[in-house]
N, C-alpha and C positions, 0 to 999 in steps of 0.2 A: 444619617449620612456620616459616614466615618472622616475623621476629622481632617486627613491630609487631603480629602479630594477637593477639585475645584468647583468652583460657584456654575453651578446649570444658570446658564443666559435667561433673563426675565424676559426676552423678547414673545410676545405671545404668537400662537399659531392656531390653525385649527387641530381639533383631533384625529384627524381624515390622515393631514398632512404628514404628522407628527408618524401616526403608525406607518406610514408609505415608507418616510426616511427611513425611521427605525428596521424596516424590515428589510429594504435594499441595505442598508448596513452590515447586517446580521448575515444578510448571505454572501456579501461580499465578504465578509472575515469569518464563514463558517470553517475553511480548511486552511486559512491565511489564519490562524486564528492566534496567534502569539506572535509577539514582537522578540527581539532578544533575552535571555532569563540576564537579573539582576547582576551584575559584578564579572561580567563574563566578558571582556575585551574582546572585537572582531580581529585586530591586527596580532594578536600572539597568538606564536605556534601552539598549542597544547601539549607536552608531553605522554608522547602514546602508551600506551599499557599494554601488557602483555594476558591473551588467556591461559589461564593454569592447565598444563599438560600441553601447551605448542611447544614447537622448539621457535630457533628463532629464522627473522624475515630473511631469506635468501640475499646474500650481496646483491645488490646491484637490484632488486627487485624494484617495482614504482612503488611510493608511497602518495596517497591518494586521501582529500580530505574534504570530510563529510558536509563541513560548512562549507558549500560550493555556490557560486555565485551563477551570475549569468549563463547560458544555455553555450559550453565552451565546445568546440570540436570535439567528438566523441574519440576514445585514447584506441590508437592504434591496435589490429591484432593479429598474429603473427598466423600464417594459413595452417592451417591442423596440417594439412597432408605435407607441409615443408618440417613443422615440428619433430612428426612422428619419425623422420628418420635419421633425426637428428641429436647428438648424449644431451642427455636430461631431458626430453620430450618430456611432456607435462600434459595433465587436464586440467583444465581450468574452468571455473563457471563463477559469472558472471551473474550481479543480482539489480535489475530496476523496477519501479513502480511507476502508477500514475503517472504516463505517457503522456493521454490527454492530446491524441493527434489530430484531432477537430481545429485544434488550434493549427496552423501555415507554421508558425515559426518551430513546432514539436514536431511537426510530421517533418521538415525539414531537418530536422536535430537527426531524426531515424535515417532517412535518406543518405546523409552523411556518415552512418557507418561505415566502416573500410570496407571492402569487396569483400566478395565470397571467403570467410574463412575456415571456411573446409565441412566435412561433412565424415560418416562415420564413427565407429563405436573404437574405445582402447586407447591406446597413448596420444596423445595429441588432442583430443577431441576438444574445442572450444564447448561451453554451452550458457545459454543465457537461462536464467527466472525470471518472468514477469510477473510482478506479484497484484495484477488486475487495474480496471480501468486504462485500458487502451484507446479506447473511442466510443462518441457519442453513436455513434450510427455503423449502421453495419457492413456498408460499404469501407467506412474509413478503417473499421477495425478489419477486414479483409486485405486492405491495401498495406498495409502497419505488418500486421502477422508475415504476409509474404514477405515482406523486403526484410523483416528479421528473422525467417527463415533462410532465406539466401546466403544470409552475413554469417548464421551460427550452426554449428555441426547438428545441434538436438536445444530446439527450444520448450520452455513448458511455459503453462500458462494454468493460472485461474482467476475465474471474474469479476470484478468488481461492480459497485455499484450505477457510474458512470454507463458502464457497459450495457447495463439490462434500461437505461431508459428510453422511453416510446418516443416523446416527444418531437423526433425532426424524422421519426423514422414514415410518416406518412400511409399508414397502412398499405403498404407495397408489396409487404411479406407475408406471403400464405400460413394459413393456423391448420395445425394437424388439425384430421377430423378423427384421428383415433383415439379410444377409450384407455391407452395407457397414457400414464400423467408423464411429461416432458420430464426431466431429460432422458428417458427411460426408451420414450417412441424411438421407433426407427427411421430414420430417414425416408422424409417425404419426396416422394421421386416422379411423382404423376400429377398433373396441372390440373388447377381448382381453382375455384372464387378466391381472389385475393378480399383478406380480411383483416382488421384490426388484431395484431396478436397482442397476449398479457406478460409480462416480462418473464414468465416461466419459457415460452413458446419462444422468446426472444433467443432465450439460455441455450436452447436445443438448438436451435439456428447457428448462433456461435460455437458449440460442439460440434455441429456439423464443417461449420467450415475450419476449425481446428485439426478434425482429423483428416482433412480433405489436403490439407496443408502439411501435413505431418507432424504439428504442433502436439505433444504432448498434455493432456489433462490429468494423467493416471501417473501411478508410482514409476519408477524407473530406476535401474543402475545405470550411472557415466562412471567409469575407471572404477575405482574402491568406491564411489561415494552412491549412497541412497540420494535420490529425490522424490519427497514425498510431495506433490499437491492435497491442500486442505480447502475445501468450500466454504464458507462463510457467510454471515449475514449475523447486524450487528440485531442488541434489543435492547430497550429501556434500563432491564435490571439490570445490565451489565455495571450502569455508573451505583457506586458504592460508596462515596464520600460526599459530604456536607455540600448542597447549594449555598451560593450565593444569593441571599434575601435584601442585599440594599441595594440594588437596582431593577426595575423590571426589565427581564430579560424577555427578547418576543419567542413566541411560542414554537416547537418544532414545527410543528405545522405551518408557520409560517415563514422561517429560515431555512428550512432543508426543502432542497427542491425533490428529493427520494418519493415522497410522501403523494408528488404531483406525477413527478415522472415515470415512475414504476407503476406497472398496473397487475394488482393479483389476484387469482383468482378465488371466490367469495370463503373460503374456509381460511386463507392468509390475512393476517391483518398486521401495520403499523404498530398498533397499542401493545398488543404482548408478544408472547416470545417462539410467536405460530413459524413467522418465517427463516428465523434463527435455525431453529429445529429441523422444519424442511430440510435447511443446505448442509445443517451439518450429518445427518443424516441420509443425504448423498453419497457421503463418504462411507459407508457400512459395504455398497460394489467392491468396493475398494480394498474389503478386508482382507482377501487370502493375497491378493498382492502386495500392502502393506507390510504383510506376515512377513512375506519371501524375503522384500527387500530389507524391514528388520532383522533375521536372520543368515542375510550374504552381504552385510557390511558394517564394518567399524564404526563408521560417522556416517552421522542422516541430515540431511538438512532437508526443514520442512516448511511451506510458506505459505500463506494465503493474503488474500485482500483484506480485511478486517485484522483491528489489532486483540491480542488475545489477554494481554495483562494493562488493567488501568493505568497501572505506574508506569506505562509506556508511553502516556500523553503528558503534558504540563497541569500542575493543578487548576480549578477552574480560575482562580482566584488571577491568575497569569494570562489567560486564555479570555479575546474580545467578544465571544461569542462562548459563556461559562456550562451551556447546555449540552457542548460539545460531545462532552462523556457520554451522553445519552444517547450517541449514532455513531459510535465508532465501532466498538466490541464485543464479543462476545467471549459467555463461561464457559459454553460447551467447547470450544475452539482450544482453549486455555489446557480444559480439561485432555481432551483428546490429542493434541501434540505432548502434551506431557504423559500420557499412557505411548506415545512412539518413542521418545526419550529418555523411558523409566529406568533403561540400563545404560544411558550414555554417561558415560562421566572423563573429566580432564580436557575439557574445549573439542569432546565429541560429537555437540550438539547444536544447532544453527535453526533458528526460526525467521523467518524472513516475510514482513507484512509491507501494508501499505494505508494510502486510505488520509491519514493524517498529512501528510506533504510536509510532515518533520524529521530532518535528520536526524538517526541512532542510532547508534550501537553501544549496548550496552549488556552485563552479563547478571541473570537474575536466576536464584536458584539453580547453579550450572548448566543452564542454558542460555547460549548467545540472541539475542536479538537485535536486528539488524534492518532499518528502512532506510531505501536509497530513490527518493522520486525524482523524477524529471520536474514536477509540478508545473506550472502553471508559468507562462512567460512574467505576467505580473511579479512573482513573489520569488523567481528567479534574479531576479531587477534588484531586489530586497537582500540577495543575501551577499555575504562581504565579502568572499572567499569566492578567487578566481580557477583557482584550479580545475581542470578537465578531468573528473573521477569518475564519470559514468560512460557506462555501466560498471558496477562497482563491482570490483575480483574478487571476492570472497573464498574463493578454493582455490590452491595451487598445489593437486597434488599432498593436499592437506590443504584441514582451513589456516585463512591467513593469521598467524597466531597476536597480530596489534586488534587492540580495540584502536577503530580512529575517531577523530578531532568530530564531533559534532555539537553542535552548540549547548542543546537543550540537555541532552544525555548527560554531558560533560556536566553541566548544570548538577542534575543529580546524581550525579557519580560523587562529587563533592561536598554537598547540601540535603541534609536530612527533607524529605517531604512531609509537607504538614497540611495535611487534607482540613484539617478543623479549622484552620485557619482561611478567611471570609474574606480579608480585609484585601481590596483592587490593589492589584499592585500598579504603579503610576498610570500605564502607558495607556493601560484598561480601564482607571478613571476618566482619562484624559479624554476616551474614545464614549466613552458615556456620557461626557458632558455635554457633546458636540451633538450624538446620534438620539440620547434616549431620556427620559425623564428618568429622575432617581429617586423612591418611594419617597 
């Protein structure tokens, strides 16, 4: 036991009990999974930064911060087709994650977008990014997609993992019987035995009503700018830095409900890096459109659900659930947006994940990245910062040239990361003396 933590209670228990708590703990703080980083004040502004090669933020523009608190009215947005004939029309797009509309009070948040704000390609055009997990079920994620269809000129989307689970979906939904592997089939269109589908069959299903909606999955130009979607799916080897060994931490399998909820078919597995590969190799359809859109513009911004660089989480040692690394990310991911942004340089670059439900932006290797989740009404309650910044503006006609105020980012933007280092940081012992035994 490392010597600042506190005394584990001699009260005794059974071991039945002991693993139950421990493991409803573990999934309660799997995406909740850090508290504030050390020395980092909630009530001061941060000084924003600027990326190298923007000019500077428009007068009068919003400025908007990432440490956002409660689920506040989503920020007004001006209708593309009043913009467009108006000096200085503008595109704009817009970036959120992990919606998480199963929840009343987030489907709510959506609902409360402003009216129809316009529709349309070229000056004016509003357009959102959702960078995956929208809903548990496929009705809520149908009902979500429309009303943010309505609200934005061109939305895109890709899946997260929330998205693809079975669990409440009750086998309702028909399973292709064709011999191509989803997402690949074609739209099933002729009534059959409704069957248990496996979260491949799920993926297609939400494809389908993506393109039925006119939601975007595939590459696209809005004004100058590329938007590229990336697929994703995290794996084991992604996490690259030293576990924590003085606590027993409970097992993936038993903190990640992924492992329960997803169902894959017998060549996919959890333990290696089968399903990784799978999704990122989705994206290879994708390649002569990639091309085009790398070659007809300036700046790309490219996003997916899973995050693609480790140092975009907090290290374990910070983190209440230290396995976390283990289900976030992927290298291929890493890899492959960094072969889209091989020629971007001077704040031409923009990645946009999700998945973590930790605010960031921050610039690594000249490329920007950037998470902006709705998360979860619990951990909305949690942060300290009132401001109404979502769905967060990212592009105006160029990207927005401030990195903003995010807690954790801000954290290392400041502070060297020190992966070798083990040692709980309070808040994490704190939460281990209550929840788990300490070897």
């Amino acid at each position: 036991m490392t010597p600042h933590l506190p005394a584990v209670s001699t009260t005794t228990s059974s071991s039945s009990a002991t693993t139950s708590r421990a493991a409803a703990a573990a999934r309660h703080h799997l995406l909740g999974a850090a508290a504030a980083p050390p020395s980092s004040p909630h009530h001061r502004r941060r000084r924003r930064r600027r990326v190298p090669g923007c000019g500077p933020r428009p007068r009068g523009a919003p400025v908007r911060c990432c440490a956002a608190a409660a689920a506040p009215a989503p920020q007004a947005a001006v209708p593309a087709r009043a913009r467009a004939g108006a000096p200085g029309a503008t595109t704009r797009v817009f970036v959120v994650s992990d919606l998480h509309t199963d929840y009343p009070e987030n489907m709510e948040w959506v609902r409360r977008l402003p009216a129809e704000v316009g529709a349309g390609e070229g000056a004016g055009i509003d357009a959102l990014v959702v960078a995956g997990d929208v809903a548990e079920t496929r009705d809520n994620f149908a009902r979500t997609m429309e009303v943010l269809r309505g609200r934005f000129g061109a939305v895109f989307y890709v899946p997260g993992n929330h998205d693809l689970w079975l669990r409440r979906e009750g086998g309702r939904y028909v399973s292709r019987s064709s011999s191509v592997p989803p997402p690949f089939a074609p739209p099933l269109r002729l009534p059959c035995l409704a069957t248990k589908m496996d979260s491949l069959e799920k993926l297609t299903a939400l494809l389908d009503a993506c393109s039925e909606l006119g939601v975007d999955t595939g590459p696209r130009m809005i004004g100058d700018l590329g938007i590229i979607p990336l697929f994703s799916w995290y794996h084991k080897s992604f996490d690259k830095e030293k576990d924590v060994n003085s606590v027993r931490v409970p097992s993936l399998e038993m903190a990640c409900k992924d492992f329960h909820a997803c169902k894959w078919p017998s060549d996919l597995a959890n333990d290696d890096e089968s399903i990784a590969l799978y999704f990122d190799k989705l994206n290879d359809k994708n390649h002569d459109a990639i091309e085009e859109v790398k070659n007809s513009s300036k700046q790309i911004l490219t996003f997916s659900h899973f995050v693609p660089r480790q140092e975009l989480c907090p290290e374990k040692r910070m983190l209440y659930y230290p396995y976390l690394p283990k289900v976030i990310g992927s290298d291929f991911l890493e890899r492959r947006l960094r072969d889209i942004h091989s020629n971007r340089k001077d704040g031409a670059a923009c990645h946009v994940f999700g998945h973590t439900h930790f605010c960031w932006d921050s610039v690594v290797d000249e490329i920007r990245y950037v998470q902006a989740p709705l998360a979860y009404p619990r951990e909305r309650k949690r942060r300290m910062n009132s401001e109404g910044w979502l769905p967060f503006c990212v592009y105006r006609d160029g990207f927005n040239p401030e990195i903003y105020p995010a807690l954790w980012s801000d954290y290392y933007n400041k502070n060297k990361r020190e992966p070798e280092n083990t040692q709980l940081a309070p808040w994490v012992a704190r939460h281990f003396a209550k929840y788990h035994k300490f070897h």
